[in-house]
MARDOKE-442378 format. One record per residue: x, y, z of N, C-alpha, C, O in turn; residue in three letters; residue number from 1. Coordinates in pm, 1 decimal. Layout:
BEGIN
[[X,Y,Z],[X,Y,Z],[X,Y,Z],[X,Y,Z],"ALA",NUM] ...
END
This chain:
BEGIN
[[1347.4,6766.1,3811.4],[1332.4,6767.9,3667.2],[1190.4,6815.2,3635.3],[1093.7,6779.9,3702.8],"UNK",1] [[1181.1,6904.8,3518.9],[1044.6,6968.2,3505.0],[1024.1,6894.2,3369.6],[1105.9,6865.8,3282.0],"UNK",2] [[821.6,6860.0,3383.6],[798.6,6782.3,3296.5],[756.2,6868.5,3138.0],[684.0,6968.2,3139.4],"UNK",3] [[800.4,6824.4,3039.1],[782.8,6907.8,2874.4],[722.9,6817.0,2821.8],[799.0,6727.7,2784.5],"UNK",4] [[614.1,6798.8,2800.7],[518.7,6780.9,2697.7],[575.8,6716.7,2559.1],[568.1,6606.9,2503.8],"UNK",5] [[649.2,6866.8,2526.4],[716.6,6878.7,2372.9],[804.6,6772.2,2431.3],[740.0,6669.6,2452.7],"UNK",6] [[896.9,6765.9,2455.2],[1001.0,6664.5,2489.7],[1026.5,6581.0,2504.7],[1137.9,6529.8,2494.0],"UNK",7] [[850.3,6503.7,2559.9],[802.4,6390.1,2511.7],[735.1,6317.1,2417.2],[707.4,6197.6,2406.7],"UNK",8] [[713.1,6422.3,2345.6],[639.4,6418.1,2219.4],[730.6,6368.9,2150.1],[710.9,6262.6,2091.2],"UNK",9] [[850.8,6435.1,2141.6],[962.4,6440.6,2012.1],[1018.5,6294.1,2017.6],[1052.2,6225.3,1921.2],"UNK",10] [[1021.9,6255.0,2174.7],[1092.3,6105.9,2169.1],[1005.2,6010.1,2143.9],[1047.5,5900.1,2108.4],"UNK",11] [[895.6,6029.0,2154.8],[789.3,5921.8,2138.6],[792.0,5899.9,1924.4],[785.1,5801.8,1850.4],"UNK",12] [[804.8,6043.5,1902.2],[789.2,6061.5,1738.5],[941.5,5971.9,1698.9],[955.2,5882.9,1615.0],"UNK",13] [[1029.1,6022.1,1777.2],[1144.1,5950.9,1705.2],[1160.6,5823.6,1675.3],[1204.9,5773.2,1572.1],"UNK",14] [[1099.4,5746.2,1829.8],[1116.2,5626.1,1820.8],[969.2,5579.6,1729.9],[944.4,5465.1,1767.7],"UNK",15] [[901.6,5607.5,1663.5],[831.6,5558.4,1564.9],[843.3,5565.9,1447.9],[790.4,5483.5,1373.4],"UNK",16] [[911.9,5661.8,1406.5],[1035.8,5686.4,1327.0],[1102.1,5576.0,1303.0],[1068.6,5508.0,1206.0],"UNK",17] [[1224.0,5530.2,1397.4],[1325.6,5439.0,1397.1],[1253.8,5289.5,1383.3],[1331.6,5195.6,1366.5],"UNK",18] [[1129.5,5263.9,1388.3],[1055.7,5157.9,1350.8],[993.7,5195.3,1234.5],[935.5,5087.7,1220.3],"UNK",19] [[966.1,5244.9,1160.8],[935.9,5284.7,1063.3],[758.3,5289.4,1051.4],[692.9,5281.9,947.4],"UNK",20] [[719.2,5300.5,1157.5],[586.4,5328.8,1179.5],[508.5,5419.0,1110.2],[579.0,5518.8,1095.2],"UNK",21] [[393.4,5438.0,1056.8],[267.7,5518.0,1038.4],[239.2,5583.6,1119.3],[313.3,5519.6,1193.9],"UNK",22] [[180.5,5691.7,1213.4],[87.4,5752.6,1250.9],[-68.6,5685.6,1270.5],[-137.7,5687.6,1372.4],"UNK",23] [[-101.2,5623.3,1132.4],[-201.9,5536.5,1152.1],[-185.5,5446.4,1212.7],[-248.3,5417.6,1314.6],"UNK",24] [[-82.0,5372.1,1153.7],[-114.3,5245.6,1232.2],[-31.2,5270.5,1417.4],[-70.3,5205.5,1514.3],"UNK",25] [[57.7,5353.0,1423.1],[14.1,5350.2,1610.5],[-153.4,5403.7,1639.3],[-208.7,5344.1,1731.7],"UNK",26] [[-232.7,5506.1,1570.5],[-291.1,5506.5,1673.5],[-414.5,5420.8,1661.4],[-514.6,5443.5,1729.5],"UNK",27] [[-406.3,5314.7,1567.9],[-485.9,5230.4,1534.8],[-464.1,5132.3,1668.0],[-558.9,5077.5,1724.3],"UNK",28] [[-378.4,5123.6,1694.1],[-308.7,5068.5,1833.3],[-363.9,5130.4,1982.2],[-370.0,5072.9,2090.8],"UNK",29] [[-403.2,5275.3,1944.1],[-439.5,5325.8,2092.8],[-587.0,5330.3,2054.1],[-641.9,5369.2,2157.1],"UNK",30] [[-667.9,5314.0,1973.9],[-778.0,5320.9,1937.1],[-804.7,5481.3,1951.1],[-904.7,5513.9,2015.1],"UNK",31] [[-720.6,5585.9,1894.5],[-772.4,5687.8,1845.8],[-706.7,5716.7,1719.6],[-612.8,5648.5,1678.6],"UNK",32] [[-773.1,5856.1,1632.5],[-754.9,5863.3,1478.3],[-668.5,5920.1,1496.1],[-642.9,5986.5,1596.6],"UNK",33] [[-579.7,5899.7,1363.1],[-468.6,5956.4,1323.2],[-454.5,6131.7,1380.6],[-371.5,6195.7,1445.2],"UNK",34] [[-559.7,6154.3,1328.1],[-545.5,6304.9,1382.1],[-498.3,6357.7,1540.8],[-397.0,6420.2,1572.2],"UNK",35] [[-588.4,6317.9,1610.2],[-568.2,6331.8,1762.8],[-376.4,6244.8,1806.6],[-290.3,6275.0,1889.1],"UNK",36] [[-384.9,6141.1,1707.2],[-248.2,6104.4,1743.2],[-169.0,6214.7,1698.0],[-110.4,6269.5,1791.4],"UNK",37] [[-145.1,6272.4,1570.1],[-67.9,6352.1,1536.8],[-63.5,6493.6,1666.9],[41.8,6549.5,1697.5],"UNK",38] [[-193.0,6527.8,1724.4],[-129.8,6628.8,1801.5],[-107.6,6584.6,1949.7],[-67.1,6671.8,2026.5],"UNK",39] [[-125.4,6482.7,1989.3],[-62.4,6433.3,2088.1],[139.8,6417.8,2081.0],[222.4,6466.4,2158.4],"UNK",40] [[166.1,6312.2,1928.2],[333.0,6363.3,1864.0],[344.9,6484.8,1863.5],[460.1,6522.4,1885.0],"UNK",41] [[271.3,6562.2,1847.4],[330.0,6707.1,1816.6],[300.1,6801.8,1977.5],[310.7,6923.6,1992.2],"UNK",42] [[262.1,6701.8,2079.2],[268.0,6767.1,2219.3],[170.5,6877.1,2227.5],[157.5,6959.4,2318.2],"UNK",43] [[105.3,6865.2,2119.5],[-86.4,6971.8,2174.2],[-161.0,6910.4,2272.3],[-231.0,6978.5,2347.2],"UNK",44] [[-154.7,6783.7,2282.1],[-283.1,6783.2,2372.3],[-169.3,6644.8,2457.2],[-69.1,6596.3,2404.7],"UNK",45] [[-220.5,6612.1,2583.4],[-147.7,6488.0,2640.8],[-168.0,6354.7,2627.2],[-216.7,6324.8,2518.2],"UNK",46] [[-148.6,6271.4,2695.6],[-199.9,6144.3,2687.6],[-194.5,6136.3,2848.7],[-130.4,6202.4,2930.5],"UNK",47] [[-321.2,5989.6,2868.4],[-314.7,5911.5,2999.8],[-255.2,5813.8,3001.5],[-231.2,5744.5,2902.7],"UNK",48] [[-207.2,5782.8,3162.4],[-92.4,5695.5,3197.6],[-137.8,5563.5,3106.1],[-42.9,5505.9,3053.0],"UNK",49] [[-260.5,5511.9,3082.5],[-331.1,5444.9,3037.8],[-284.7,5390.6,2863.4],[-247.2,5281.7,2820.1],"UNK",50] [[-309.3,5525.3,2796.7],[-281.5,5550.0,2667.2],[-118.4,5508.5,2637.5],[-77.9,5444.7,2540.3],"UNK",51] [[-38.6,5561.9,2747.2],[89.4,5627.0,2758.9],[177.1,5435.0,2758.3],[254.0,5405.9,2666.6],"UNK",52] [[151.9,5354.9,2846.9],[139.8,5226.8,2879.5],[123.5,5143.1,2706.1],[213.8,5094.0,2638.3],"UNK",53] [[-36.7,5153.7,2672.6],[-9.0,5095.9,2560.5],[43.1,5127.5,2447.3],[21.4,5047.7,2356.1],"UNK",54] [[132.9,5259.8,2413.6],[144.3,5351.7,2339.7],[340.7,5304.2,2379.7],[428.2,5355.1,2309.5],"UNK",55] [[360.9,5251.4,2442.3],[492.1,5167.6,2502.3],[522.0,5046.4,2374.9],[590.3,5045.7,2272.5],"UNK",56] [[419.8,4935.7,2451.9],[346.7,4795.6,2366.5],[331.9,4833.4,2261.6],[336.1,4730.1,2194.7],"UNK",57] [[305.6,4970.7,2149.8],[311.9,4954.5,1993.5],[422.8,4953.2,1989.9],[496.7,4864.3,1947.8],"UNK",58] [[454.7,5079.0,2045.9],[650.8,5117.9,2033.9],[745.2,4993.5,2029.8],[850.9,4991.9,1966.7],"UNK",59] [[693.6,4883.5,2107.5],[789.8,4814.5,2110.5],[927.8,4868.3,2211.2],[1048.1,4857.3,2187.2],"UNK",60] [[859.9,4928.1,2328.2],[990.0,4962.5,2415.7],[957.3,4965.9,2573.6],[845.5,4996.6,2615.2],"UNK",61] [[1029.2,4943.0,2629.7],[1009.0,4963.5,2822.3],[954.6,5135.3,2844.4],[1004.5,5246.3,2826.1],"UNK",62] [[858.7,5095.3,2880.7],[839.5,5196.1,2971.6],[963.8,5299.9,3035.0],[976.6,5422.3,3036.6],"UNK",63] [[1036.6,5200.4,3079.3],[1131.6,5297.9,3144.9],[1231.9,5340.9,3054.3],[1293.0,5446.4,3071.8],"UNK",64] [[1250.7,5270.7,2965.4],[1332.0,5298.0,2850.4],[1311.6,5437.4,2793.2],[1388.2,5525.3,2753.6],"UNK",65] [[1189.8,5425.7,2802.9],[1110.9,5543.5,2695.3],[1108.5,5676.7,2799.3],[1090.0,5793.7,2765.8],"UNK",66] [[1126.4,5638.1,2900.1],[1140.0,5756.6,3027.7],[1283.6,5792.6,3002.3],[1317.6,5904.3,2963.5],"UNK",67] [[1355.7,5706.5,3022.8],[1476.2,5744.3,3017.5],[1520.8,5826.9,2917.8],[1598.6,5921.5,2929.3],"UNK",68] [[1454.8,5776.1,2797.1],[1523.6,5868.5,2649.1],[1512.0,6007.9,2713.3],[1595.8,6094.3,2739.2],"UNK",69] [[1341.1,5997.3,2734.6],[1297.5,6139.7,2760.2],[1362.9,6198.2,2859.0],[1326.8,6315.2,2847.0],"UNK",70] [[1473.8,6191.1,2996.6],[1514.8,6210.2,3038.4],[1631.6,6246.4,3021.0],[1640.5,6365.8,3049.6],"UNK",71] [[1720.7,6206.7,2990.3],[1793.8,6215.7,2882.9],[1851.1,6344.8,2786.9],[1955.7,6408.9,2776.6],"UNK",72] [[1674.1,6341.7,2703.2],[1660.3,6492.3,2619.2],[1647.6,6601.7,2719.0],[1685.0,6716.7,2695.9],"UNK",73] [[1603.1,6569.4,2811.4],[1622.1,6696.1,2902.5],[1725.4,6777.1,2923.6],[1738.0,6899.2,2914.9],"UNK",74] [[1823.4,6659.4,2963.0],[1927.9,6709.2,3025.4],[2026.3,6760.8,2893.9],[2101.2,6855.1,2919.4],"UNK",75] [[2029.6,6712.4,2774.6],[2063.6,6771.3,2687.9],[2067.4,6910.2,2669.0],[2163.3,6983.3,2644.6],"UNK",76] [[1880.9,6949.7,2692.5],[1824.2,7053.6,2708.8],[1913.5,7166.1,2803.5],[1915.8,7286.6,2778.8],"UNK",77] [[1983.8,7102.9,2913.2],[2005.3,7128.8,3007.5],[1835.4,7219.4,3070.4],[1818.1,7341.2,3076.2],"UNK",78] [[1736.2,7111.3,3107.9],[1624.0,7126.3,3180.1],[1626.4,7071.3,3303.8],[1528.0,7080.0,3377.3],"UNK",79] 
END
């Protein structure tokens, strides 16, 4: 499986979405500004395993859960 950026972006956006989350207030959560969060959702720039971990803990979801979605969209993708 090849790793997409975008692909993880989109599931990470959705599921903050489906909580009805801010932008602010997750990345008030990772201790960076809204901005840098927005292009991290929008898959410009990445995150660390670090970021990625507590960026789980706002979400409110497993780790693996959140792998899985993204896995998932792949194969949708057929990727």
């Amino acid at each position: 499986m090849k790793y997409d950026g975008k692909v993880l972006a989109r599931v990470i956006r959705r599921r903050r979405l489906e909580l009805n989350y801010s932008q602010d207030y997750v990345a008030g959560k990772l201790a960076m500004s809204q901005n840098a969060y927005s292009k991290m959702e929008l898959g410009q720039t990445g995150i660390t395993l670090g970021k990625f971990m507590v960026l789980c803990q706002a979400l409110e979801i497993e780790v693996e859960a959140l792998l899985g979605k993204y896995a998932e969209s792949l194969r949708g993708q057929g990727l």
